[in-house]
Every structure is written in C-alpha cells, then in structure tokens.
N, C-alpha and C positions, 0 to 999 in steps of 0.2 A: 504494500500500500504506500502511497505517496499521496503527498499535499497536490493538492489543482494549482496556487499556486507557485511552485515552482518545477510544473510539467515539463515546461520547453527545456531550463536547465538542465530537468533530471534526464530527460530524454534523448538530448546532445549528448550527455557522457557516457549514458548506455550503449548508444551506437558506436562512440569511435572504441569500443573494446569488444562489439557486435562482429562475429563472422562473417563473411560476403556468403549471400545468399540468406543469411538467418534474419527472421523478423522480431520486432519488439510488439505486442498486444499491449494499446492500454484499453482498459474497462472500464464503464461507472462502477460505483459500489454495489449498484443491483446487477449490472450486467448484461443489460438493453440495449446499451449503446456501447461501440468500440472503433477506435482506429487502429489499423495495421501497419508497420511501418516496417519495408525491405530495404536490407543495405545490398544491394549492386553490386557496385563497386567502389572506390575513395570516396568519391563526391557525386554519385549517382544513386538515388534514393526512390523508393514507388512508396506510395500510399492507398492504403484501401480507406472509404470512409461505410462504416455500416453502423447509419442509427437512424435520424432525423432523415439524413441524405445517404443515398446509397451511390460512391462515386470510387472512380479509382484515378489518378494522378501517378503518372510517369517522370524517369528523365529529370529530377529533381535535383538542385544543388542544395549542397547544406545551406544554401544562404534563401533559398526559396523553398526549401521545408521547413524553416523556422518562420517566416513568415505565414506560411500556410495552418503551418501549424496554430496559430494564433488564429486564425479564422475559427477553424477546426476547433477550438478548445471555446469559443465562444457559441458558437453553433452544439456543438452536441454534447458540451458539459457546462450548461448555462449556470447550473444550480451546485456542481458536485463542492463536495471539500474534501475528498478523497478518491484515490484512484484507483485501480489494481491496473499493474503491468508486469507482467513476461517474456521471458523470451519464449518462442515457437516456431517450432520448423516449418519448412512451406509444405508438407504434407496437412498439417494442422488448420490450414486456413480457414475450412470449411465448417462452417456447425457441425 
C-alpha cells in the first residue's frame, strides 16, 4: 500500500529497478479501478488504463508518463488515500 499522494514519486522509483518487459499494477483500495504500467525499454513505457476509462497509451517517455500519469491519478483515483501496487508479469494482465 502506498499514499495517493506521493504515487508519481513512488512509481518513478519502482520502474527504474523494474525488468524490461515486467509491469507495475497500481489499484484503488477496493480494486475497481487500476493502471498498468510496462517498462519497454530505458525510456519506453505503455500504459493500460482500466477503470472510469478503458484506454491503453504506447511509446511513452518517462517525461510523458509522468505527466500522464497525473491525469490518470486525477481521473481514476479522485477520492483514494491509499493504493495497492505490484509488480506482475505480462501473463497476468488479464482479470
């Protein structure tokens, strides 16, 4: 579990110790809503969004998934004050 607000920070530092190809899950506390987030490669990122919006975002740099991300964390965790995040393989993406 993590604070909402300091998602972006927590979530920059999980990636750069992140494997290429492994994702980070974060979750509300209930579990309804989540973003997906694949490390690529250095500075190539994808994002799934599944909650409010169901979208996925390719081709990302860290400097526009962090902006993104702040969309993302205002749109589908309006209300949260805690998070749940994981790591999970891309076998795992699927409900």
């Amino acid at each position: 579990m993590i604070n909402c607000d300091g998602f972006i920070d927590t979530v920059r530092q999980k990636l750069k110790t992140t494997a290429y190809g492994k994702s980070l899950e974060i979750k509300t506390y209930k579990g309804d809503r989540r973003i997906i987030i694949t490390k690529n490669w250095d500075d190539d990122y994808s994002i799934q969004e599944d909650g409010f919006v169901l979208a996925h975002y390719d081709h990302l740099t860290i400097d526009e998934l962090r902006k993104l991300l702040k969309t993302l964390q205002k749109r589908e965790f309006p209300r949260s004050n805690k998070l749940r995040i994981r790591l999970i393989e891309q076998s795992e993406h699927r409900h």
